[in-house]
C-alpha positions as a printed Julia matrix, in Angstrom:
714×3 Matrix{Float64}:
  50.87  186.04  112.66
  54.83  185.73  112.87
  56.48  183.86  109.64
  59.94  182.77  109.92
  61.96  182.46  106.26
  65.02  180.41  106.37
  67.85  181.12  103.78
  71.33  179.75  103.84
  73.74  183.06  103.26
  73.74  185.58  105.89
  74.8   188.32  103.34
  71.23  188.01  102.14
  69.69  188.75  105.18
  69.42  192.39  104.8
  68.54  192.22  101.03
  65.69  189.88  101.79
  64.52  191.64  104.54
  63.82  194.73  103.1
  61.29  193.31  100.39
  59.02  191.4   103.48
  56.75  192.74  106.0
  57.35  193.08  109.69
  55.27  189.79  109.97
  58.28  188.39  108.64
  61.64  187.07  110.47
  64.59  185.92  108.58
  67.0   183.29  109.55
  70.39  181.72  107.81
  71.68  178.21  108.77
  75.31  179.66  107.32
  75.38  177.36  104.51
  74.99  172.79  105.55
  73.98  172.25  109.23
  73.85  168.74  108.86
  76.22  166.29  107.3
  78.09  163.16  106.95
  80.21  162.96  110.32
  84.19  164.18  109.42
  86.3   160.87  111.02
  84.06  157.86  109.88
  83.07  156.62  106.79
  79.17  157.11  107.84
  77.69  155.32  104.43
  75.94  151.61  105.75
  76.98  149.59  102.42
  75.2   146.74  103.62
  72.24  148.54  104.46
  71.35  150.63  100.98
  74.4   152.73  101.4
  72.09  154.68  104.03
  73.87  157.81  104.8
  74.03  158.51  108.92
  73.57  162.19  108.7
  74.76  164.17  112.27
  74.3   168.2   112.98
  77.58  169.09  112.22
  80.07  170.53  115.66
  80.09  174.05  114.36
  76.39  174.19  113.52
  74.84  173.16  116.87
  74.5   176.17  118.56
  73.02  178.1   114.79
  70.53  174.72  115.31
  69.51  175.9   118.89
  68.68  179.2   118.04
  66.98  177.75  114.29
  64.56  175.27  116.58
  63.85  178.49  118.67
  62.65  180.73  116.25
  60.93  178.02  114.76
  58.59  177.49  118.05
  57.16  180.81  117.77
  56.66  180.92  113.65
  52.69  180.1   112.93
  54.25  179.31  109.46
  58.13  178.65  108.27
  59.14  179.09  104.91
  62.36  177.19  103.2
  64.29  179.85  101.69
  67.32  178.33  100.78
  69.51  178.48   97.54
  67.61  176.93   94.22
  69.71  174.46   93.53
  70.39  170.57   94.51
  72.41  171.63   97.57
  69.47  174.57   98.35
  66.92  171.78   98.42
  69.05  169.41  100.07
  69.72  171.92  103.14
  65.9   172.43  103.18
  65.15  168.92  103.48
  67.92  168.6   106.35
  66.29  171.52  107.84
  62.86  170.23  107.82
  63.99  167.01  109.22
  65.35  169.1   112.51
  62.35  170.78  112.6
  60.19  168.04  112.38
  58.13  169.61  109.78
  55.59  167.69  107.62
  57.12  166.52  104.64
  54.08  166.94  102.43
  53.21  170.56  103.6
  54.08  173.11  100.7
  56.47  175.35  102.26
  59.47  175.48  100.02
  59.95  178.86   98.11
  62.58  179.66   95.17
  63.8   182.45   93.65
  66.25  183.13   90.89
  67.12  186.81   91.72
  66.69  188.26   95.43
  64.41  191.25   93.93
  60.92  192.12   95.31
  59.16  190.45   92.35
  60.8   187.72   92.93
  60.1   186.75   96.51
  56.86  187.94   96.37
  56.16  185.31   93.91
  58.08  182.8    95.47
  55.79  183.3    98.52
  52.58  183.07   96.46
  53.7   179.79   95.35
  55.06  177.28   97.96
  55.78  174.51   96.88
  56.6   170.39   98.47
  60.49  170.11   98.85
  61.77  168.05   95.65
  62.62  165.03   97.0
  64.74  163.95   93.27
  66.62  166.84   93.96
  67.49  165.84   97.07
  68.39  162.04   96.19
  71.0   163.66   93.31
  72.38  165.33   96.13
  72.96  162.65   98.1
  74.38  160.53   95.65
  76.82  162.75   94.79
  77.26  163.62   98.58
  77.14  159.34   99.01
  79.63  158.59   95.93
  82.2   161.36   96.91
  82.37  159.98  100.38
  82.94  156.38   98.88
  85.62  157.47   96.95
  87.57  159.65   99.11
  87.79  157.94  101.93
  88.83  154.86  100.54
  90.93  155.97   97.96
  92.7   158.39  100.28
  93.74  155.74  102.99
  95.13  153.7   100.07
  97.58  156.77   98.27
  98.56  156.97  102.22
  99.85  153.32  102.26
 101.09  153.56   98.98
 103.17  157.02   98.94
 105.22  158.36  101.72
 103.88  161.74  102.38
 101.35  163.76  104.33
  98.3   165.33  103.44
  97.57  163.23  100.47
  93.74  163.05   99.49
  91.58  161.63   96.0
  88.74  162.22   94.71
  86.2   161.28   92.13
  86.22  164.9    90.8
  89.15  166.41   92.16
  91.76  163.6    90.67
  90.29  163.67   87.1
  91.16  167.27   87.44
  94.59  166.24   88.31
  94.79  164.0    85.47
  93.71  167.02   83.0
  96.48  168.77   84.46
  99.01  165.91   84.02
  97.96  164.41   80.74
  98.01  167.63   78.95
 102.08  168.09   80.47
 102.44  164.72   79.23
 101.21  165.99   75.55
 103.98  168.98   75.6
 106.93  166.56   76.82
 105.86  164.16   73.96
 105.48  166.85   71.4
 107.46  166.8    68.43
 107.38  169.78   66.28
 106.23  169.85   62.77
 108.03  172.41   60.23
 106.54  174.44   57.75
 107.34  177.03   55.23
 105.73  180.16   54.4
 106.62  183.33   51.85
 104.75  186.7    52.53
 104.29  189.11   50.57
 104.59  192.9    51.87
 102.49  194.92   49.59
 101.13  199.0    48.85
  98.92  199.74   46.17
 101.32  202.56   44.25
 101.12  206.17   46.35
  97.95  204.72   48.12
  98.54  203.38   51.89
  98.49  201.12   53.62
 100.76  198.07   53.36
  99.26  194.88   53.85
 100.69  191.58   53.63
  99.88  188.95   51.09
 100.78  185.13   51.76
 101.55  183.08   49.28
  98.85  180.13   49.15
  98.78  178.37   45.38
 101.09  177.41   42.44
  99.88  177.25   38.7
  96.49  177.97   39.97
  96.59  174.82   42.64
  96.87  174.61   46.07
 100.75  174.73   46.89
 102.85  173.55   50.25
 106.86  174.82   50.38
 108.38  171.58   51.24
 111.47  173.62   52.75
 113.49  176.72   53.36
 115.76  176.7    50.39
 112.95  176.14   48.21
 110.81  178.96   50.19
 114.06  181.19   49.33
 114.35  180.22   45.74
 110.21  181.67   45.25
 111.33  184.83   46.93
 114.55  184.89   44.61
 112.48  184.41   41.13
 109.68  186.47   41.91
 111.69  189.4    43.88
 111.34  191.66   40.0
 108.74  190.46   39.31
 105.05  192.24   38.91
 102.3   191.84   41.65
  98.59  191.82   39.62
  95.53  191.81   41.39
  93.62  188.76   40.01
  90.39  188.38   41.82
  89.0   190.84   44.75
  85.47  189.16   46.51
  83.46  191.52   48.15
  81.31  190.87   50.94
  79.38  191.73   53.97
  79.49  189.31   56.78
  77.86  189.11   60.12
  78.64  187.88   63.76
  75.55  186.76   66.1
  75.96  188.03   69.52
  77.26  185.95   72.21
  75.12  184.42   75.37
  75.07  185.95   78.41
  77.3   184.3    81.3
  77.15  180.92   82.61
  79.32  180.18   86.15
  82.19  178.84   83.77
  82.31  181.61   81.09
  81.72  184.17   83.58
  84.99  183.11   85.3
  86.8   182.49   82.13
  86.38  186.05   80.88
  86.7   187.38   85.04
  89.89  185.73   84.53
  91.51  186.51   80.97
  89.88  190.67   80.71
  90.41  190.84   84.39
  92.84  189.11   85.75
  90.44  188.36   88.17
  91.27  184.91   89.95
  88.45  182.19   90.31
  88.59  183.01   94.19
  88.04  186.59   93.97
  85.64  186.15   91.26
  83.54  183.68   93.47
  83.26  186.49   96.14
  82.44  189.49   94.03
  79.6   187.68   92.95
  78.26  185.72   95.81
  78.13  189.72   97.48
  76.68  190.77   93.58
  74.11  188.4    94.48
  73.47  188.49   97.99
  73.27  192.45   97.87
  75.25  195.4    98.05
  74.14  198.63  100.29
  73.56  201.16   98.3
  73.03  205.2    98.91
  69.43  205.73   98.22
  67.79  201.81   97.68
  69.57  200.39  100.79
  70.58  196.57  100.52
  70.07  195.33   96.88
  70.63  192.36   94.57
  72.67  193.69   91.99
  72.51  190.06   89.81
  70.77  186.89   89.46
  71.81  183.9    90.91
  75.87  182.55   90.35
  75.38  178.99   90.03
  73.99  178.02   86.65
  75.18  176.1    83.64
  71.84  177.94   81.11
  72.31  180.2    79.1
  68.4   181.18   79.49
  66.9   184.32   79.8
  63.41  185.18   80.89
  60.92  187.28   78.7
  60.68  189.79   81.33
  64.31  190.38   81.18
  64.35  190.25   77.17
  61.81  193.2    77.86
  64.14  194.65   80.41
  67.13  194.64   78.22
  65.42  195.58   74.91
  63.9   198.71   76.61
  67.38  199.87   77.71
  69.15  199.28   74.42
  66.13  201.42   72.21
  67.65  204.2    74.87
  70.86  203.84   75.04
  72.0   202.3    71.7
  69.11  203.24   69.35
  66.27  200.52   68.26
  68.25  199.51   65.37
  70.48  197.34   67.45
  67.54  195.61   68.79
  66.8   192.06   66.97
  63.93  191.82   64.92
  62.81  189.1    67.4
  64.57  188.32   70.69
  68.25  186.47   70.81
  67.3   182.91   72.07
  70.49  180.59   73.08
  70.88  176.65   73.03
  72.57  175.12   75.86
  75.1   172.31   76.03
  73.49  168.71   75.97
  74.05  168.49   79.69
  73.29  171.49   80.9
  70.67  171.24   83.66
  69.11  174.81   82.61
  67.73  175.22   86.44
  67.81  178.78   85.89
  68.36  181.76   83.78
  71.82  183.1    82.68
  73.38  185.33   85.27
  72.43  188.68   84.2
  71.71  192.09   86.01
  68.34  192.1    88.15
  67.26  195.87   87.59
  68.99  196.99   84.41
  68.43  200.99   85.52
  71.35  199.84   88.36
  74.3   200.66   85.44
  77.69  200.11   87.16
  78.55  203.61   87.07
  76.16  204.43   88.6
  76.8   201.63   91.64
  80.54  202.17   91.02
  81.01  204.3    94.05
  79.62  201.44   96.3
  81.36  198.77   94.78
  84.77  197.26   95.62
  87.47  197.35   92.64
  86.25  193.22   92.16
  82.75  193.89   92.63
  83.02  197.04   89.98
  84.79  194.85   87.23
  82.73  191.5    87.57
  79.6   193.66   87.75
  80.2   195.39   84.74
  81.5   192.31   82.5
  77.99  190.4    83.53
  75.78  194.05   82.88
  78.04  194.55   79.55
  77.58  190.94   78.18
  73.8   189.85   79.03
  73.3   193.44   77.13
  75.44  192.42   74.12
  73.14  189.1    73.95
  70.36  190.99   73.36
  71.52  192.91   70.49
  71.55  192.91   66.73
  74.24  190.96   64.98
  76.91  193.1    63.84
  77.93  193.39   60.23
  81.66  193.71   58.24
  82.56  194.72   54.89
  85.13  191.81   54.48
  87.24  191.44   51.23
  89.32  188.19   49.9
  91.96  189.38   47.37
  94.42  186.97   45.38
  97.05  188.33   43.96
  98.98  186.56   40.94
 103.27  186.68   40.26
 104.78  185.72   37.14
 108.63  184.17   37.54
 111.27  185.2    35.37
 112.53  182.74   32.86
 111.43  180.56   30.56
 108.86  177.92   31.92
 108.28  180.23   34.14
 105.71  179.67   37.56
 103.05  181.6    38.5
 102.35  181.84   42.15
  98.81  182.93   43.83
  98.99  185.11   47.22
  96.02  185.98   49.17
  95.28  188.95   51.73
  91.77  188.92   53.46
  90.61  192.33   55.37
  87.27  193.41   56.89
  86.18  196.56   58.11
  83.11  197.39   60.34
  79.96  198.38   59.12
  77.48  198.14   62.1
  78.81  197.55   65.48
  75.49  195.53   66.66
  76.18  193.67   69.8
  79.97  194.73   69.79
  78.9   197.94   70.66
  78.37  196.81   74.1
  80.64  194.39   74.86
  84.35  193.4    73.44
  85.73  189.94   72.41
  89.01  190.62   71.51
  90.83  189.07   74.63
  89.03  185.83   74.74
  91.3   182.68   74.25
  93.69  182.23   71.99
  93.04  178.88   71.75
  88.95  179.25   71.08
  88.68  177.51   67.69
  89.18  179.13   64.46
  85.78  179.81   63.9
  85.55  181.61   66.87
  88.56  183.49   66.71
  87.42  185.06   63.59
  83.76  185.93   64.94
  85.81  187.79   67.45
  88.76  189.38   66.39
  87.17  192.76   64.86
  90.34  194.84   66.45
  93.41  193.26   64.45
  92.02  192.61   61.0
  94.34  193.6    58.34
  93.5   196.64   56.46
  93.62  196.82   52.78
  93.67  199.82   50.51
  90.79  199.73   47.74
  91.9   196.92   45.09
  90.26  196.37   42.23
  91.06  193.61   39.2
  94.46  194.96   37.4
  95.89  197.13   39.97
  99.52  196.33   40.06
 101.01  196.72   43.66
 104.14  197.88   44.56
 106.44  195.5    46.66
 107.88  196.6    49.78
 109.96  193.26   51.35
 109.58  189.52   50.9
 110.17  187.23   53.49
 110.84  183.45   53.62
 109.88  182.02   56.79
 110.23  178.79   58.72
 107.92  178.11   61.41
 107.35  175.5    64.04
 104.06  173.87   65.28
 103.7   174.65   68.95
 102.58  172.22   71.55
  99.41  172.97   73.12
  99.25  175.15   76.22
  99.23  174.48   79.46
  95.61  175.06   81.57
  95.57  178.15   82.97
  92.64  178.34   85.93
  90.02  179.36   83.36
  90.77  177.18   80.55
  90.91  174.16   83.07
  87.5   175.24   83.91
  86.36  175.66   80.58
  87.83  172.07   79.93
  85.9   170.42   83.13
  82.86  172.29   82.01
  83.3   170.86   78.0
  83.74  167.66   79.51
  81.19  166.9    81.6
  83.1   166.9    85.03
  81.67  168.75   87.82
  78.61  171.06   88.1
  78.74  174.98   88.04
  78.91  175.01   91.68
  82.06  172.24   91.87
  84.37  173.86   89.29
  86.33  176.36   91.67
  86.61  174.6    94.74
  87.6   171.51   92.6
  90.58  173.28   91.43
  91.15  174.99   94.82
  91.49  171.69   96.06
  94.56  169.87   93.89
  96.18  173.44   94.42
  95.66  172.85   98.51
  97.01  169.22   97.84
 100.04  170.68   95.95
  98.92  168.29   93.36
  99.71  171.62   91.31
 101.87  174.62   90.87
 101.53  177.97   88.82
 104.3   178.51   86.37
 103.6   181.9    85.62
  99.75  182.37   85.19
  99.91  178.29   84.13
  98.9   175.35   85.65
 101.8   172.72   85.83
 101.84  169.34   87.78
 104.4   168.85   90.62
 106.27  165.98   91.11
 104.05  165.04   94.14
 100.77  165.42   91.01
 102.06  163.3    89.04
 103.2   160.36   90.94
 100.03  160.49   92.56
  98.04  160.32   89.28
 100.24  157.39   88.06
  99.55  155.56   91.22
  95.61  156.21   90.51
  96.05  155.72   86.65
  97.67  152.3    87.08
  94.88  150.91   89.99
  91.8   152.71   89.52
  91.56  154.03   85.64
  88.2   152.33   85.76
  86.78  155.41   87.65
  89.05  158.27   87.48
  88.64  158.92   83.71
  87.32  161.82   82.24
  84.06  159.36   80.22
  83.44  157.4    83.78
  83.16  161.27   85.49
  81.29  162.35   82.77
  78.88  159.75   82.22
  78.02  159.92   86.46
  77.05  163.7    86.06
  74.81  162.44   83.83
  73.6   159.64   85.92
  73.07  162.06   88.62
  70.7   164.58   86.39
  68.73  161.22   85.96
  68.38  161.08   89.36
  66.91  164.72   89.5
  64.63  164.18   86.93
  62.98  161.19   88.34
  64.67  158.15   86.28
  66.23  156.26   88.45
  66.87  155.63   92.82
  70.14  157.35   93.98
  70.41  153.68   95.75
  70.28  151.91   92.75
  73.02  154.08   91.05
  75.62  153.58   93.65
  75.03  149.99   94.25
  76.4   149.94   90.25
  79.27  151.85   90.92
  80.39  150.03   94.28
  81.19  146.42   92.83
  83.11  147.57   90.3
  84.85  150.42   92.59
  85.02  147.23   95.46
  87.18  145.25   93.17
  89.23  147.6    91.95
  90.31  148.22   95.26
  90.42  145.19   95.95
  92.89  144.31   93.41
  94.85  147.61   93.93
  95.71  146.27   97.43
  97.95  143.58   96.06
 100.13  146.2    95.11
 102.53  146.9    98.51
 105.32  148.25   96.51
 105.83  152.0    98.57
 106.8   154.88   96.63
 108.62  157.42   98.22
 109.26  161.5    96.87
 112.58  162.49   96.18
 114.0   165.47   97.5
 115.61  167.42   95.32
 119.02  168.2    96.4
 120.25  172.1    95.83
 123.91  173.39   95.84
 122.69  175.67   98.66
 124.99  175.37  102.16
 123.47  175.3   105.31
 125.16  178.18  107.41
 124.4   176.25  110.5
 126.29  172.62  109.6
 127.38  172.67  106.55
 125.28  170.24  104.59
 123.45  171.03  101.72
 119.72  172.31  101.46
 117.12  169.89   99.7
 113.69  170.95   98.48
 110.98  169.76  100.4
 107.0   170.31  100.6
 105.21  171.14  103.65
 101.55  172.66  104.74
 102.63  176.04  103.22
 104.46  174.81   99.82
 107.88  174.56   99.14
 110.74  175.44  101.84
 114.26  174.51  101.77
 115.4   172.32  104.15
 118.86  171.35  105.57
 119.45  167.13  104.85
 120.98  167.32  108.28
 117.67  166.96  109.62
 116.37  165.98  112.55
 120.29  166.75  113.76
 119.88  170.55  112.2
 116.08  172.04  111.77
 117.25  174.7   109.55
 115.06  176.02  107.13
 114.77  178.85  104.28
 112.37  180.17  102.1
 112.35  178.76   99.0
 112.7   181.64   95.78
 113.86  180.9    92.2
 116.93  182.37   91.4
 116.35  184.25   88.03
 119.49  186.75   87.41
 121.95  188.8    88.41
 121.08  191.97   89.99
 122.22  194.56   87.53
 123.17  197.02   90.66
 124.92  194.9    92.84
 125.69  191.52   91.72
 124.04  189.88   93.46
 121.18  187.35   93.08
 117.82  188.2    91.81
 115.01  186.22   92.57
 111.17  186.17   92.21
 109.27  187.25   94.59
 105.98  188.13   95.7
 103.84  191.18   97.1
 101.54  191.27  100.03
  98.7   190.99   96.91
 100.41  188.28   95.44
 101.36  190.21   92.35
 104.71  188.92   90.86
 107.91  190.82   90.89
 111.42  190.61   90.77
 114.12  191.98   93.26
 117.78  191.6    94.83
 118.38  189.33   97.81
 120.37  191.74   98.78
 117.61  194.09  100.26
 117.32  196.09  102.1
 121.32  196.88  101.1
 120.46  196.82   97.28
 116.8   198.14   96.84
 116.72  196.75   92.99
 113.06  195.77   92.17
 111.77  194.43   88.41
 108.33  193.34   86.85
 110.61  191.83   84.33
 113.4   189.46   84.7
 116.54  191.17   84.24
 119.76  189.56   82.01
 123.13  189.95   82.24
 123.43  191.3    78.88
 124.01  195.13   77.73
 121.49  197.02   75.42
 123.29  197.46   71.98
 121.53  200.97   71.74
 122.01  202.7    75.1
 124.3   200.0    77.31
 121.49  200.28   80.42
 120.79  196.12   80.81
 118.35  194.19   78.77
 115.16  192.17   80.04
 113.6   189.25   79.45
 109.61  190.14   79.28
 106.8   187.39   78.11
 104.02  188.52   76.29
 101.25  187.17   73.87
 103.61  186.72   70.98
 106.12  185.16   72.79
 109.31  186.61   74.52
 111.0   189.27   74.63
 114.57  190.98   75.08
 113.65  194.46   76.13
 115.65  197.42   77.07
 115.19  198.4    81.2
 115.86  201.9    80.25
 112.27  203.94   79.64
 114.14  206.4    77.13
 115.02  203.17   74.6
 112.82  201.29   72.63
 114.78  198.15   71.75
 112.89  195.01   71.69
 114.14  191.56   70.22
 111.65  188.74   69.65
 113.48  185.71   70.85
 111.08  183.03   71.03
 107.55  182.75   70.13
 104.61  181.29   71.6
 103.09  182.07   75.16
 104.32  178.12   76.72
 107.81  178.55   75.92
């Protein structure tokens, strides 16, 4: 008896195949094979909104050889991905095929292990037709939007290429409300006096801050009066007053979800949400390895639960008694709630055979593949572990002034040392955001805490320097790619699977730029989000988005007809457009004019945006067609004089050389001043870090460094 399975991915051909019997043939449609035609709107409004589904041009001839193998299966088996687009290719699929719609031949699987199919096969199932309907709906309501939202920004702005969409342009509006936020920011001042402290002949120094006056809470109100303190109390004696002693505990983390797996691919890695996407779809599909062939090294990518199966609590709890020791196993297993609208389809993403450590893979595994593989192995390991434990202390520390009526000022110092590494002793925090919340900051930041000597009440410390210090509130940050995914994912917009090639999208649009490793708006982004802002807010809003994603997990669970939930977004979305076509007023984009001189005619280059990006372009044009890359001019070369300007490699890493080359072969990763170093005379350059940025001496034999501004969005 011949059995065809049909999966989606051809990289899972080989892994699957090894775990079925000769009996067995496997197929993969390459991902959709049947869709809503490209050039027409292909949604019947007045008929239901009935979709008019065609085999798409690139698909027909995978269809041919699909319908042949399918004539000589006794029984076909729907393999594809377990998830609303997985069932919704199935359904297509069994359409084609003409197969009965009631017979149970629809198998799942989480993890492409033997297991795992094997029980998938024992348990066919009828394809789930709510699944389906959410699919459509979203495939129905996207199609809506787009194409007649896109037709309109045409009319409406002069340029090519332009495109909106229900997801993609809330995205956009993220991106341009938060640059909004920094334009509009005003900064607040405030005023703090540390307090740089040794307990006598007994290191280290630690520093105390001062936090209450006459035994109440106390705010400096400015810098001369911040001064004054430091004056009054500079001879004066430093008393311990109080010292709290305590041991405290942090809970281990989940185990990865699509968006905090790319998050943390992205901050520890650098990896980008492209290349993370491909290290794990081949993680998943399988990688060919010496002695087990093709095999699954993790479960499957797409999933917003943070979930994990008893068998794989077993799994990992066997592994950590070896490796760890049985004290860092919990007394009883580390469960994990989800976010309210998580659709918890499947487990976390976590390793399928825990024995498969990635050192021991390492030497199969690309550079990508080796570094996703072991952040995933690392963290689901860390969520199964004990909590780990601190000996934290809170010490205040009490300063009489001199004088009569004199003040007495309270300074605190907090420290905390560890005591138990738990679930740190797998995996490490210490890079994730700096702008997590407070709470989360401190669960994290075990590297970093300040260390005190041993205090106890009367100890009177010696003081080493007081300093009176102004600082500035900061504005918030820009998005980078994984906080912009952590932000779609905290508000509702988009699905696990949508989040990338959302953001790939308004990137493909140059809707946005990167400033750095920041996400910033262009020109073209933001006029096309006011355009949409001022007609349509109705639907491109962050609660509209939000409250749709939940609309369409009604759908899958059976609530409500994907019919019925369009025909209440179309009459408001009809009028709006309606009403938005009264507006004829055309906007056009500026070009921005350089002081750059065409060699050819003489007239000066403007900045203009094309398929590629940014190009310069003469404004003699069509007359003169001549055009130049387009670099930012960031210095003076130090070696020649002449212009140095960013630039990058083949593998888009960022640099900075001459545009003299190949006559001046000056190359920089930082950008280099026109200053001198006031230690050694080699030039100073200008380098960005976490605490801000930074004049820093080129030469390798000189340490000078000057902080010069702080905060990472300066």
């Amino acid at each position: 008896m011949s059995k065809l399975v049909i999966i989606e991915s051809p990289g899972k051909l080989g892994t699957i195949k090894k775990y079925l019997g000769k009996e067995y043939d496997v197929f993969a449609t390459k991902g959709h094979i049947r869709d809503l035609p490209a050039k027409s709107l292909a949604v019947d409004i007045q008929n239901n909104f009935a979709p008019k589904y065609v085999i798409m041009p690139d698909k027909k001839q995978t269809v041919a050889e699909m319908k042949k193998k399918a004539e000589h299966a006794d029984e076909i088996y729907l393999a594809t991905d377990p998830d609303r687009e997985g069932e919704a290719i199935s359904w297509h699929v069994q359409n084609i095929l003409g197969l009965n719609s009631k017979q149970k031949n629809r198998i799942a699987f989480n993890e492409i292990s033997k297991s795992a199919i094997e029980k998938a096969l024992k348990e066919p199932r009828e394809i789930d037709m709510n699944l389906v309907d959410a699919q459509q709906a979203r495939r129905v309501l996207d199609r809506l939007v787009g194409y007649q939202l896109s037709p309109y920004l045409a009319k409406k702005i002069s340029h090519k290429n332009l495109s909106a969409g229900r997801v993609q342009s809330v995205a956009l509006k993220l991106v341009v409300d938060r640059e909004n936020e920094i334009r509009n920011f005003v900064p607040q001042e405030s005023f703090v006096v540390n307090a740089t402290l040794s307990k006598k002949s007994n290191p280290p120094q630690f520093v105390a801050t001062l936090i209450n006056k006459n035994n109440k809470k106390y705010k400096i109100a400015s810098e001369d009066e911040a001064k004054q303190i430091c004056e009054s109390i500079k001879n004066s004696t430093f008393k311990v007053v109080d010292v709290k002693k305590s041991i405290t505990k942090s809970s281990a983390k989940p185990p990865f979800t699509t968006s905090t797996m790319q998050q943390d691919a992205l901050n520890k890695m650098g990896l980008t949400l492209k290349r993370t996407s491909m290290a794990a779809q081949n993680l998943y599909e399988g990688i060919e390895l010496p002695q087990e062939g093709k095999t699954a090294l993790i479960t499957y990518i797409r999933t917003d639960s943070v979930r994990v199966s008893q068998e794989a609590q077993k799994m990992a709890k066997e592994f950590i008694i070896e490796k760890f020791g049985a004290e860092y196993v919990p007394t009883t297993p580390n469960t994990f709630k989800g976010k309210k609208n998580s659709q918890d389809a499947h487990e976390a993403i976590r390793p399928v055979h825990i024995e498969l450590t990635p050192e021991k893979v390492k030497a199969s595994l690309t550079s990508d593949q080796y570094k996703l593989y072991k952040l995933i192995f690392e963290r689901f390991l860390a969520s199964q572990m004990s909590e780990a434990t601190f000996n934290s202390v809170a010490v205040t520390i009490n300063v009489d002034e001199s004088g009569e009526n004199a003040n007495v000022y309270g300074f605190k110092a907090t420290g905390r040392t560890p005591l138990f590494a738990g679930h740190l002793a797998a995996y490490n925090y210490d890079n994730e955001k700096s702008n997590d919340t407070k709470e989360d900051a401190d669960e994290t930041a075990v590297s970093g805490k300040a260390k005190l000597p041993s205090l106890e009440i009367g100890d009177e410390l010696e003081k080493i320097k007081l300093d009176a210090l102004k600082k500035l509130s900061k504005p918030p940050l820009r998005y980078d790619d994984g906080t912009l995914v952590k932000a779609l994912e905290e508000k509702g917009i988009g699905r696990p699977a949508t989040y990338g090639p959302t953001i790939a999208t308004i990137y493909a649009r140059q809707y946005v730029d990167k400033e750095g490793k920041y996400v910033k708006p262009t020109e073209l982004g933001e006029v096309v989000n006011d355009v949409l802002d001022k007609n349509f807010s109705n639907i491109i809003n962050v609660k509209f988005t939000a409250e749709m994603e939940e609309k369409l997990d009604e759908i899958e669970n059976g609530g409500k007809t994907w019919q019925e939930e369009i025909r209440d977004f179309y009459s408001s979305f009809e009028e709006s457009l309606k009403n938005a076509g009264h507006d004829t007023e055309k906007i056009k984009i500026q070009s921005e004019i350089t002081d750059i001189i065409c060699e050819k005619c003489g007239k000066p280059f403007a900045i203009r945006t094309g398929k590629f990006g940014k190009f310069l372009g003469c404004t003699g044009y069509p007359e003169c067609k001549n055009i130049r890359k387009l670099e930012k001019i960031v210095g003076k070369c130090p070696k020649c004089g002449g212009e140095v300007a960013e630039k990058k490699s083949k593998k888009g890493t960022l640099f900075y050389g001459c545009n003299n080359y190949p006559n001046c072969d000056f190359i920089s990763w930082n950008i280099p001043l026109d200053e001198k170093c006031p230690k050694c005379k080699a030039h100073l350059e200008l380098k960005k870090t976490r605490e801000g940025k930074l004049k820093v001496c080129s030469s390798k034999d000189c340490d000078f460094k000057q902080l010069i501004m702080e905060g990472e969005n300066k």
